[in-house]
N, CA, C and O atoms as a GROMACS GRO file, in nm:
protein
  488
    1UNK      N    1   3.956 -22.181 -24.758
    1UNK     CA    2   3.885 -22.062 -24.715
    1UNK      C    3   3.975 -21.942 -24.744
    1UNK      O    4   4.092 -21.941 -24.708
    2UNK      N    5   3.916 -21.839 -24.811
    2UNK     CA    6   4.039 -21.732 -24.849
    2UNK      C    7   4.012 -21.672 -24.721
    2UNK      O    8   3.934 -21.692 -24.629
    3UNK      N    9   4.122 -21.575 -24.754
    3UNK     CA   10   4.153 -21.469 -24.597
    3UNK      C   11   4.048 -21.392 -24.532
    3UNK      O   12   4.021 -21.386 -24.412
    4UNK      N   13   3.963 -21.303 -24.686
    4UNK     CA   14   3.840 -21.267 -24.663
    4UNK      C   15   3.727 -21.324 -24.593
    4UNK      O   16   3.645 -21.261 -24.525
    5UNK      N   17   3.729 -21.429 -24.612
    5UNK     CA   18   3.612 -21.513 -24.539
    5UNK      C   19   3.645 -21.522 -24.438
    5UNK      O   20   3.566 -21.481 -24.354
    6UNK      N   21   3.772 -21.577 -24.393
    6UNK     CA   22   3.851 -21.601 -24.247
    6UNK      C   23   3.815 -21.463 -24.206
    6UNK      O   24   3.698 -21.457 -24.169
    7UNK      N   25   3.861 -21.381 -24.201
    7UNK     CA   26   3.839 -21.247 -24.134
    7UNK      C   27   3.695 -21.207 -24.098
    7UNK      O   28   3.652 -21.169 -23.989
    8UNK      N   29   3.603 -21.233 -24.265
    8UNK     CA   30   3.441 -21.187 -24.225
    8UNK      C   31   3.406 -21.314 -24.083
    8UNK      O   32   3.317 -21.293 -24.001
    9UNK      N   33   3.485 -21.427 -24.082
    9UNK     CA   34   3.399 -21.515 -23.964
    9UNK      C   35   3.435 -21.469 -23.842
    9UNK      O   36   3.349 -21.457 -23.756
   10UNK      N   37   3.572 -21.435 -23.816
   10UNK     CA   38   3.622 -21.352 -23.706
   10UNK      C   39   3.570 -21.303 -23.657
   10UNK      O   40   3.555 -21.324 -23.537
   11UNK      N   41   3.491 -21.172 -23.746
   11UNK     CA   42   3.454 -21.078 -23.719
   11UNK      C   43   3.294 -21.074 -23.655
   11UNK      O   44   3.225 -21.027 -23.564
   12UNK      N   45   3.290 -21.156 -23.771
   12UNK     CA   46   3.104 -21.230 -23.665
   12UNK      C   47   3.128 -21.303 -23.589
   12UNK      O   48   3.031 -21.313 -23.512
   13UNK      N   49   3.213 -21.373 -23.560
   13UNK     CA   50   3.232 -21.435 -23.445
   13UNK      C   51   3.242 -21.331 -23.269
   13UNK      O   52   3.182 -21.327 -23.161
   14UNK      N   53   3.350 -21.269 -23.333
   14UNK     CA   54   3.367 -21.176 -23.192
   14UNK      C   55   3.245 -21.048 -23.182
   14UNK      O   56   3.229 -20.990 -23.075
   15UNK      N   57   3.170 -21.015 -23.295
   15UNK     CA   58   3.012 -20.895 -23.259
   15UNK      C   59   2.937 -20.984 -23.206
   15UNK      O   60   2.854 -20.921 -23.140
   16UNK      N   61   2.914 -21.125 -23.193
   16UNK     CA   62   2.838 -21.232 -23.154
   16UNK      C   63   2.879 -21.218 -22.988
   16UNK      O   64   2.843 -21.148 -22.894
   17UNK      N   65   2.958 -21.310 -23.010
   17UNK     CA   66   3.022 -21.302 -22.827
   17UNK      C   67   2.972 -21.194 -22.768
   17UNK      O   68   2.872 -21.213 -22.698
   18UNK      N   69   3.027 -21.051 -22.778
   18UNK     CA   70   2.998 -20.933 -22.741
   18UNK      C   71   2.829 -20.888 -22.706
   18UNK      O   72   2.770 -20.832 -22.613
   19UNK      N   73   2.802 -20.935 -22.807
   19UNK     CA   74   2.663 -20.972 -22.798
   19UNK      C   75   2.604 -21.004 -22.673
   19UNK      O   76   2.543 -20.942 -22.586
   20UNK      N   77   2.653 -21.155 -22.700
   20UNK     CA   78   2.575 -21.246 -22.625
   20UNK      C   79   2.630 -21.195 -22.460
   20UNK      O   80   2.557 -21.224 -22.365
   21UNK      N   81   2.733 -21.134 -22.440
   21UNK     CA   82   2.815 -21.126 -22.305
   21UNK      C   83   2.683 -20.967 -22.280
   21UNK      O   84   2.615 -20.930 -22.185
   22UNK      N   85   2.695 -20.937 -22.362
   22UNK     CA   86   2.599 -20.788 -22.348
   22UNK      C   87   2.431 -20.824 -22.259
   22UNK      O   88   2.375 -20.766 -22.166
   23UNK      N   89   2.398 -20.929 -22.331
   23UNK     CA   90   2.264 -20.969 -22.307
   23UNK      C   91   2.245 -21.034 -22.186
   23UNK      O   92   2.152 -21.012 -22.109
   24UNK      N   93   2.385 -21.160 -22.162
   24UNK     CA   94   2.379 -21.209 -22.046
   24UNK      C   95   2.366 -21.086 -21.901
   24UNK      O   96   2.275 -21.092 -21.818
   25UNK      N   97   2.469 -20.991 -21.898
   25UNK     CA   98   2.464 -20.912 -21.842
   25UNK      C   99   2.329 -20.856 -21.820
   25UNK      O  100   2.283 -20.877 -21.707
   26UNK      N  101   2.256 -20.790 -21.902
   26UNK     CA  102   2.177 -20.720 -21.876
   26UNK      C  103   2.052 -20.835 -21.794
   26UNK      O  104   1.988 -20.799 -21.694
   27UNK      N  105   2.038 -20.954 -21.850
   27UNK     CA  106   1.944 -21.089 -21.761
   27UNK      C  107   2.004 -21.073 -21.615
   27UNK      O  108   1.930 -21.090 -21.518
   28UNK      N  109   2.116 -21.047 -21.602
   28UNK     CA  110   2.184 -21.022 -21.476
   28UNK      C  111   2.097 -20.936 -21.392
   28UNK      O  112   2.020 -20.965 -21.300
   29UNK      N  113   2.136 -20.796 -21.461
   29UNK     CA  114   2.124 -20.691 -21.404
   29UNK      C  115   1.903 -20.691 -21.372
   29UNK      O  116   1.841 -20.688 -21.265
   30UNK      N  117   1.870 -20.694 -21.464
   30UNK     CA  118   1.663 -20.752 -21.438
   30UNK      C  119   1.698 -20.871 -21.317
   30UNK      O  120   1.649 -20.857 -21.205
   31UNK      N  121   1.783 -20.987 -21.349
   31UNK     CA  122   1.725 -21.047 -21.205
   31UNK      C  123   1.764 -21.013 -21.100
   31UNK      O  124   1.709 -21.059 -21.001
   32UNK      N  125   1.853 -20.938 -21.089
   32UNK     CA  126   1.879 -20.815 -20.968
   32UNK      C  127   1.736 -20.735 -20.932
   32UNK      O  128   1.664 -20.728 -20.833
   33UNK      N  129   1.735 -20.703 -21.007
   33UNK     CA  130   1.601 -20.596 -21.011
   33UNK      C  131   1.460 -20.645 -20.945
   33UNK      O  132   1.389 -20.598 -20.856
   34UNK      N  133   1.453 -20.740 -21.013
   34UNK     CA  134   1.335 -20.854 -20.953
   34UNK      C  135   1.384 -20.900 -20.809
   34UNK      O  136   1.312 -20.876 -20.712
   35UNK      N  137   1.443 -20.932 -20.801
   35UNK     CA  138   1.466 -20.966 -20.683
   35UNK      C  139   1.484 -20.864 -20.550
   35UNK      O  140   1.441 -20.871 -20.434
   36UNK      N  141   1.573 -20.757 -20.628
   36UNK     CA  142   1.520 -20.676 -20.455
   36UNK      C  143   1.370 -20.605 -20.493
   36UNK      O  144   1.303 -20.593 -20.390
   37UNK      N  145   1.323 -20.572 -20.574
   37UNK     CA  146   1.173 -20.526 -20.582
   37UNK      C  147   1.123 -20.641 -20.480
   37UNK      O  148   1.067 -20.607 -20.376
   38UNK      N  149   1.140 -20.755 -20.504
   38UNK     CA  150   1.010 -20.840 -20.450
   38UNK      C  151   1.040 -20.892 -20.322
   38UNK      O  152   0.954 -20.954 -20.260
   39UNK      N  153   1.200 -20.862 -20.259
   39UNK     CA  154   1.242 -20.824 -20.100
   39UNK      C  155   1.204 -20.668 -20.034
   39UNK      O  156   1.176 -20.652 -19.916
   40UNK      N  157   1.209 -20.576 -20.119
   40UNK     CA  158   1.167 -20.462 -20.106
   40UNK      C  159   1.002 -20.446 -20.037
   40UNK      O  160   0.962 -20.390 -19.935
   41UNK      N  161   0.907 -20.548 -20.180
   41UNK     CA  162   0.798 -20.535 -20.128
   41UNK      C  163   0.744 -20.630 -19.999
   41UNK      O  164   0.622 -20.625 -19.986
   42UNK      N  165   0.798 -20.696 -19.924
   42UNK     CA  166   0.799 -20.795 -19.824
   42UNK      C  167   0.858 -20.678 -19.684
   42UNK      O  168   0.798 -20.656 -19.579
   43UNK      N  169   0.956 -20.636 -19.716
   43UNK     CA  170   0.998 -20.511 -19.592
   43UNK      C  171   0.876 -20.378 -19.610
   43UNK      O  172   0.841 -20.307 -19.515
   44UNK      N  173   0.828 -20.365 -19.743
   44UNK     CA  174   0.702 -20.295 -19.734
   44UNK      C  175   0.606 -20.306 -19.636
   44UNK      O  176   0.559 -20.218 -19.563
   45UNK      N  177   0.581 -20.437 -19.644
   45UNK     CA  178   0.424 -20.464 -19.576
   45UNK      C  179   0.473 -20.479 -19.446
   45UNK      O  180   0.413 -20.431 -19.350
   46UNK      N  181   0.552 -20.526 -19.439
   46UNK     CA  182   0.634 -20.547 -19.272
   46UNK      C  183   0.678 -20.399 -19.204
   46UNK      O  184   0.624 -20.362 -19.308
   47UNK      N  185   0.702 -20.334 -19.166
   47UNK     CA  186   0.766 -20.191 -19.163
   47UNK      C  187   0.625 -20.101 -19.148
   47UNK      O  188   0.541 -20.064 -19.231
   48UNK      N  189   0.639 -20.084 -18.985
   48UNK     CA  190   0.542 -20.030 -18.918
   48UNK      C  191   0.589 -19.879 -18.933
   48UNK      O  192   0.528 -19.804 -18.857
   49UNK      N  193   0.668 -19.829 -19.000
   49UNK     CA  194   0.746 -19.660 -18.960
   49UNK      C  195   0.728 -19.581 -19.107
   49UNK      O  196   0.808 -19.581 -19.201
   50UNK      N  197   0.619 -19.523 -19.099
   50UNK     CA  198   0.562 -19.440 -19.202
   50UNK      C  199   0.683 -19.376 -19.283
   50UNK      O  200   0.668 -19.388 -19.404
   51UNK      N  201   0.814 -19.304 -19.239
   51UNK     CA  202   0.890 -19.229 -19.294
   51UNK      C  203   0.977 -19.395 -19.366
   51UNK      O  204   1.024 -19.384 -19.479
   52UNK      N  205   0.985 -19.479 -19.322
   52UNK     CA  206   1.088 -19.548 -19.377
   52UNK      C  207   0.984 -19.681 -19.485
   52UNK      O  208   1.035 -19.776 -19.544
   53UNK      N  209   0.868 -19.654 -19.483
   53UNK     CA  210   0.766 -19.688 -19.579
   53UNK      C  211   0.768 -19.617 -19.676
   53UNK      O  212   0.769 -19.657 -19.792
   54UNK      N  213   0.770 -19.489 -19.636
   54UNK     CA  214   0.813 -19.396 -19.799
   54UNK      C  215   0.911 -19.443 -19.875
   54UNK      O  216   0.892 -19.471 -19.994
   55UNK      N  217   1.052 -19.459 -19.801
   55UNK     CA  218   1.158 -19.499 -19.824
   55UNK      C  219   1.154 -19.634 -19.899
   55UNK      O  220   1.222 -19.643 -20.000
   56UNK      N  221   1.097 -19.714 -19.867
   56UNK     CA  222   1.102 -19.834 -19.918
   56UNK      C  223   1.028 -19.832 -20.057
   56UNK      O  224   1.087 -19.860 -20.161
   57UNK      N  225   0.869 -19.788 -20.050
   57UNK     CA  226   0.797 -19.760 -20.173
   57UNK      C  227   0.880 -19.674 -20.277
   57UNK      O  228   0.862 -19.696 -20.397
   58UNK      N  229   0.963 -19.585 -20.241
   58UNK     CA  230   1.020 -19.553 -20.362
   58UNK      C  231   1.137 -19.625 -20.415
   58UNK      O  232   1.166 -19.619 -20.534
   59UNK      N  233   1.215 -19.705 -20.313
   59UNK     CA  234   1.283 -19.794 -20.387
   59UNK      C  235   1.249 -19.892 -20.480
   59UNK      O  236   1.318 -19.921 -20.578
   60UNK      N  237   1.119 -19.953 -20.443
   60UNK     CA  238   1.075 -20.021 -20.534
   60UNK      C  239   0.983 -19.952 -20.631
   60UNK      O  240   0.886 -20.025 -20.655
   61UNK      N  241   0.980 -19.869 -20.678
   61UNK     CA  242   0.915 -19.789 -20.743
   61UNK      C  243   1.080 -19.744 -20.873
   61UNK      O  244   1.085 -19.742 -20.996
   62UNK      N  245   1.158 -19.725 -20.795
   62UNK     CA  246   1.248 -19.737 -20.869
   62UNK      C  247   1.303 -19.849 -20.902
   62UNK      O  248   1.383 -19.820 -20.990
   63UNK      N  249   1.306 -19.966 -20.882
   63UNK     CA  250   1.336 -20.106 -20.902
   63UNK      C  251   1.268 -20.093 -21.055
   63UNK      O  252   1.325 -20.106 -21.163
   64UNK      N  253   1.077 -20.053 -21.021
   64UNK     CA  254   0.999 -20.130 -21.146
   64UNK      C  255   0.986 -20.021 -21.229
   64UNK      O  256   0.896 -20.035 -21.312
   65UNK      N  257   1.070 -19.878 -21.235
   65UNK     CA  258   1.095 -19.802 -21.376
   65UNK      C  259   1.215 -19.885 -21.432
   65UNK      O  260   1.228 -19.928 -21.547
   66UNK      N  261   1.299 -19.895 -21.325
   66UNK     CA  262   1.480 -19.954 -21.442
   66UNK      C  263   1.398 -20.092 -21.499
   66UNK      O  264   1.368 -20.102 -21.618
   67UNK      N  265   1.374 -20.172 -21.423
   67UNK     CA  266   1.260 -20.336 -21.507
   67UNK      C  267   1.183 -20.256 -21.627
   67UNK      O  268   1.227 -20.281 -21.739
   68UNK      N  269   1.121 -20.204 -21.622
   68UNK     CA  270   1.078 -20.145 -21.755
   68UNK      C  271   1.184 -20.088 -21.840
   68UNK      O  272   1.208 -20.154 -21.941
   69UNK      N  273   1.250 -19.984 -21.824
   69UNK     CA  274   1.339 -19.974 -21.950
   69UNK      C  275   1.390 -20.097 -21.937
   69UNK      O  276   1.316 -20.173 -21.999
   70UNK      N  277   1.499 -20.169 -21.876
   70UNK     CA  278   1.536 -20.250 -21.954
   70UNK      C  279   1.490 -20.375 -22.004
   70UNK      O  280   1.568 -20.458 -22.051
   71UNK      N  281   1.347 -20.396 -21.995
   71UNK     CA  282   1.281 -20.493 -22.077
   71UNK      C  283   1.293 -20.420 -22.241
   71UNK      O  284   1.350 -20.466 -22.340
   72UNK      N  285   1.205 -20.274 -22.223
   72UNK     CA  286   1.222 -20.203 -22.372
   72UNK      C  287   1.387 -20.212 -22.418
   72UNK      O  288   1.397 -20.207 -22.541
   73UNK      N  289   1.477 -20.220 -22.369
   73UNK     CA  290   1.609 -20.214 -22.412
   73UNK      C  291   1.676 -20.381 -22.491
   73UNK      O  292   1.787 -20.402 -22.542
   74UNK      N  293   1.549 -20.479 -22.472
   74UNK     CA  294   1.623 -20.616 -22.480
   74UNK      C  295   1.585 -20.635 -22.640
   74UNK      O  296   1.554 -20.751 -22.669
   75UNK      N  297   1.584 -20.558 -22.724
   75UNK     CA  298   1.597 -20.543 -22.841
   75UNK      C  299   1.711 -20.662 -22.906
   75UNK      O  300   1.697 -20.761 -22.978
   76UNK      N  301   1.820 -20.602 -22.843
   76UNK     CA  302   1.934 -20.679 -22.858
   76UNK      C  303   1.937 -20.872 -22.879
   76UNK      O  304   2.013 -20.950 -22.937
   77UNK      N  305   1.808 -20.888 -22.796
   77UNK     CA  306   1.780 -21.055 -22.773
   77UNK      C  307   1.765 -21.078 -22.921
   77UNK      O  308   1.816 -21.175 -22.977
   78UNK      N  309   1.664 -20.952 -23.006
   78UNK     CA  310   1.657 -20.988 -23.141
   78UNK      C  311   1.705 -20.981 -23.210
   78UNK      O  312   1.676 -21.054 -23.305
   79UNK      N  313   1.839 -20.874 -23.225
   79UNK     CA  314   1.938 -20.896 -23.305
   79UNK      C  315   2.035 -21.011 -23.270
   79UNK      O  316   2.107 -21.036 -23.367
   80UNK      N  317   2.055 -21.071 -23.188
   80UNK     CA  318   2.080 -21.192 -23.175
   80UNK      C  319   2.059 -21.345 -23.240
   80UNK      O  320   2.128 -21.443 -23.266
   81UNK      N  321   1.942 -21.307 -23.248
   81UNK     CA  322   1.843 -21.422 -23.313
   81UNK      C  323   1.873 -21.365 -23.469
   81UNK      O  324   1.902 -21.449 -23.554
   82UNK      N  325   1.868 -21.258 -23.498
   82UNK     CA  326   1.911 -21.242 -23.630
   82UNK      C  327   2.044 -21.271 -23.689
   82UNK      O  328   2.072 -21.303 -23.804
   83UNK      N  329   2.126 -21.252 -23.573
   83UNK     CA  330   2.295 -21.260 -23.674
   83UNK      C  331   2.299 -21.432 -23.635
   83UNK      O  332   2.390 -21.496 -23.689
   84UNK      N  333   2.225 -21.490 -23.564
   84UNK     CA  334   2.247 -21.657 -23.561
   84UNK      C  335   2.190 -21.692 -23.703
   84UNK      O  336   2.252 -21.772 -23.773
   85UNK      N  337   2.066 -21.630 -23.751
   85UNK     CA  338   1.971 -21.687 -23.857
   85UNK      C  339   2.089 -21.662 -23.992
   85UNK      O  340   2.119 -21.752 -24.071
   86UNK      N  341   2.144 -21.526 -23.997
   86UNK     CA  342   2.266 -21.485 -24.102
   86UNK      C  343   2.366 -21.604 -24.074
   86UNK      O  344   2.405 -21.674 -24.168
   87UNK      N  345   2.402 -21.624 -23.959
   87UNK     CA  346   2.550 -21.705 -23.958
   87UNK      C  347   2.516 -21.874 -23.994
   87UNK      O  348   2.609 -21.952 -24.015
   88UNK      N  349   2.357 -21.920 -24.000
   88UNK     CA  350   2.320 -22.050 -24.011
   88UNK      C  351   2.326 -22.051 -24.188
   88UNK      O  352   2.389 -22.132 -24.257
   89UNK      N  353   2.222 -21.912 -24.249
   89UNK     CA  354   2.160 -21.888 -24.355
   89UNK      C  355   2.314 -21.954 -24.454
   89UNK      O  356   2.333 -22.057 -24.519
   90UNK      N  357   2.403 -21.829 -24.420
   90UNK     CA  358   2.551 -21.838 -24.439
   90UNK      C  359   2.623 -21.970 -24.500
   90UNK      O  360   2.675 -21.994 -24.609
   91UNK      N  361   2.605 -22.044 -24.384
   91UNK     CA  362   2.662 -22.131 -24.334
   91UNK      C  363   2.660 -22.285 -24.420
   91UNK      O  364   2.737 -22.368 -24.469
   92UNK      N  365   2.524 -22.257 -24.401
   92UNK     CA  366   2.448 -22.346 -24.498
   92UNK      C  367   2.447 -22.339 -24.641
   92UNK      O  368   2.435 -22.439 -24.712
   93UNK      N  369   2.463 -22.202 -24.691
   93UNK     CA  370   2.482 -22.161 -24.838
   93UNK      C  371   2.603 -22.182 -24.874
   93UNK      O  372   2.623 -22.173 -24.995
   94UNK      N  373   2.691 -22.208 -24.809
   94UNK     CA  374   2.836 -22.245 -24.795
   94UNK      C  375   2.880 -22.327 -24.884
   94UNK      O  376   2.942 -22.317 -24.989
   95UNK      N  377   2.797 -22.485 -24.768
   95UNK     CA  378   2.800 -22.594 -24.782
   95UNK      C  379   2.723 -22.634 -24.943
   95UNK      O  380   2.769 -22.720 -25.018
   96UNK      N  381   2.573 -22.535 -24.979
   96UNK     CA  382   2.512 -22.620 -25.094
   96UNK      C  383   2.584 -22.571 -25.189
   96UNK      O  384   2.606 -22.653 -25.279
   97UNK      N  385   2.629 -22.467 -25.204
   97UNK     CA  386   2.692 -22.408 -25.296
   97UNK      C  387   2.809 -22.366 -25.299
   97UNK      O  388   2.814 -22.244 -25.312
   98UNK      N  389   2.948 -22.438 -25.289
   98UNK     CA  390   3.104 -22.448 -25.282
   98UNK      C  391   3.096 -22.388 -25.410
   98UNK      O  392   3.040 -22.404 -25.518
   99UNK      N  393   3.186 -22.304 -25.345
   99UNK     CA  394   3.302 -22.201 -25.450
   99UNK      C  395   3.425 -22.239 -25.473
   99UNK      O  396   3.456 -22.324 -25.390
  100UNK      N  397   3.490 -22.221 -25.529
  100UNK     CA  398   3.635 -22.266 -25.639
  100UNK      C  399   3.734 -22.298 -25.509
  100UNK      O  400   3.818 -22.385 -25.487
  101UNK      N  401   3.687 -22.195 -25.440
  101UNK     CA  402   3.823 -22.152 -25.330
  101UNK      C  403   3.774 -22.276 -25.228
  101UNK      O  404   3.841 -22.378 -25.237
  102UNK      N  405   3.712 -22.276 -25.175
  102UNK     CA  406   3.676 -22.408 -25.092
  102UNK      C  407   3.741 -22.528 -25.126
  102UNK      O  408   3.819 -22.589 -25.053
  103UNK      N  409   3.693 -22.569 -25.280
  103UNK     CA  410   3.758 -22.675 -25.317
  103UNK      C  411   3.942 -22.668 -25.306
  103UNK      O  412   4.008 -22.772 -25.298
  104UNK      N  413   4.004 -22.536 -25.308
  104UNK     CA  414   4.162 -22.514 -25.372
  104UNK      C  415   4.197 -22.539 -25.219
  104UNK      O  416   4.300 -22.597 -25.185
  105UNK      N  417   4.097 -22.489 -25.125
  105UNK     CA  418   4.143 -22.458 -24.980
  105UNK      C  419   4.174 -22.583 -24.933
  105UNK      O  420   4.295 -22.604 -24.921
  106UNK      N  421   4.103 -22.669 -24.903
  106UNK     CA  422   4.076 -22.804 -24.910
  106UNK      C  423   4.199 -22.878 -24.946
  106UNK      O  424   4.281 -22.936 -24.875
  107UNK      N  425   4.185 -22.851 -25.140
  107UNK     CA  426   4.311 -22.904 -25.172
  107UNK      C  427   4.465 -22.895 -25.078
  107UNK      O  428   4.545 -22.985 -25.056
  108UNK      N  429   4.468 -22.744 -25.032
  108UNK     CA  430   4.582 -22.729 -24.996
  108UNK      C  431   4.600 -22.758 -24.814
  108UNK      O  432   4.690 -22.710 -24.746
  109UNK      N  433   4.500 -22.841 -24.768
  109UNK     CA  434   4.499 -22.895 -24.651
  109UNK      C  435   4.562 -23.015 -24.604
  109UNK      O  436   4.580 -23.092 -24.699
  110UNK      N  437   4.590 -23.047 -24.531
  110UNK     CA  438   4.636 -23.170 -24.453
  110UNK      C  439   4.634 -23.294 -24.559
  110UNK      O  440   4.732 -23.366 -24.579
  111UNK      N  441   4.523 -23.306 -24.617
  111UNK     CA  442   4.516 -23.440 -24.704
  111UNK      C  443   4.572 -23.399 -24.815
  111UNK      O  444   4.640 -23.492 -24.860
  112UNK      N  445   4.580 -23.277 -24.902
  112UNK     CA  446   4.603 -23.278 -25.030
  112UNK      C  447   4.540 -23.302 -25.112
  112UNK      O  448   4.514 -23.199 -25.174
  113UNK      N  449   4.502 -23.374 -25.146
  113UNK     CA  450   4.356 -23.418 -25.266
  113UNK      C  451   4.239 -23.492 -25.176
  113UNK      O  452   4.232 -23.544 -25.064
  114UNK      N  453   4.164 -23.472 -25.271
  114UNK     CA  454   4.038 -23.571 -25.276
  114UNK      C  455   4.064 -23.722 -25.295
  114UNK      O  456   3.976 -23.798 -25.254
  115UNK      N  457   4.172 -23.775 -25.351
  115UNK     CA  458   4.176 -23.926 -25.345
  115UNK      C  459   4.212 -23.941 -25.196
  115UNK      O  460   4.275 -23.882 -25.108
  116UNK      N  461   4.134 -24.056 -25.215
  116UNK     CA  462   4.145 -24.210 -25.105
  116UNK      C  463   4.084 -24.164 -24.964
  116UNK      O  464   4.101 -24.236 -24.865
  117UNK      N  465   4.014 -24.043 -24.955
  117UNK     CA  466   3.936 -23.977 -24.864
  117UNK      C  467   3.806 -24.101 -24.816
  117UNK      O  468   3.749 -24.093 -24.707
  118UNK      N  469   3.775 -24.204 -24.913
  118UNK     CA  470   3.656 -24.252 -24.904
  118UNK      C  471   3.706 -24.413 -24.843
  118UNK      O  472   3.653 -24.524 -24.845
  119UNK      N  473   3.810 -24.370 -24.801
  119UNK     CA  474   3.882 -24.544 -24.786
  119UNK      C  475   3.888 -24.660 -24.887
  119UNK      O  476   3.880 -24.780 -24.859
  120UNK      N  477   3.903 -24.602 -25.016
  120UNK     CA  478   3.930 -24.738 -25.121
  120UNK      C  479   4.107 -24.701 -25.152
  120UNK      O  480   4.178 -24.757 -25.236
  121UNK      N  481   4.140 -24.610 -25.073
  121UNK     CA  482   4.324 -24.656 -25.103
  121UNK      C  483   4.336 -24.605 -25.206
  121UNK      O  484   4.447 -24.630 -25.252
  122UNK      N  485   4.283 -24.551 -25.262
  122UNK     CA  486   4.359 -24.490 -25.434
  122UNK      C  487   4.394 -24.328 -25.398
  122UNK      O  488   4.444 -24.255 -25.484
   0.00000   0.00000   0.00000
């Protein structure tokens, strides 16, 4: 593997992570959201005190604007799905189609050549 490649995998490797740590977070932050909205609306119906009924309806009123943007914000889920489809596409084109350097890389690995890799000892 030349250096270039080593580096381009690095590099998709760690916008990936980042990624994915980005997205987890934000699933975080919606099931937060969901969840006091739908404790919110339970102290709603319960909560005999008109001024602190206001209070509550607008909390959850603000619960289900942030749930809306950040559903519109989960964009990200799809670039996700895209740099996996690049890193498989990649990956795979790799494998059908070896380049010079693969083979030299190889060569200059642990085994050294291609003989006796197949267990006939030569």
């Amino acid at each position: 593997m030349s250096q270039l490649t080593e580096t381009q995998d690095t590099s998709e490797h760690a916008q990936l992570a980042k990624l994915c740590s980005t997205i987890r977070g934000k699933l975080q932050f919606m099931d937060y959201l969901v969840r006091a909205a739908v404790a919110d609306v339970e102290r709603f119906q319960e909560e005999p005190e008109a001024g602190t009924r206001i209070f509550i309806r607008q909390l959850i009123e603000m619960h289900s604007s942030n749930l809306a943007v950040e559903c519109e914000n989960m964009r990200m889920v799809g670039e996700l799905c895209g740099q996996l489809e690049t890193i498989i596409h990649n990956t795979v084109n790799s494998f059908d189609h070896p380049t010079a350097d693969s083979f030299d890389d190889h060569k200059a690995g642990t085994l050294g050549s291609f003989e006796g890799q197949n267990g006939d000892g030569a």
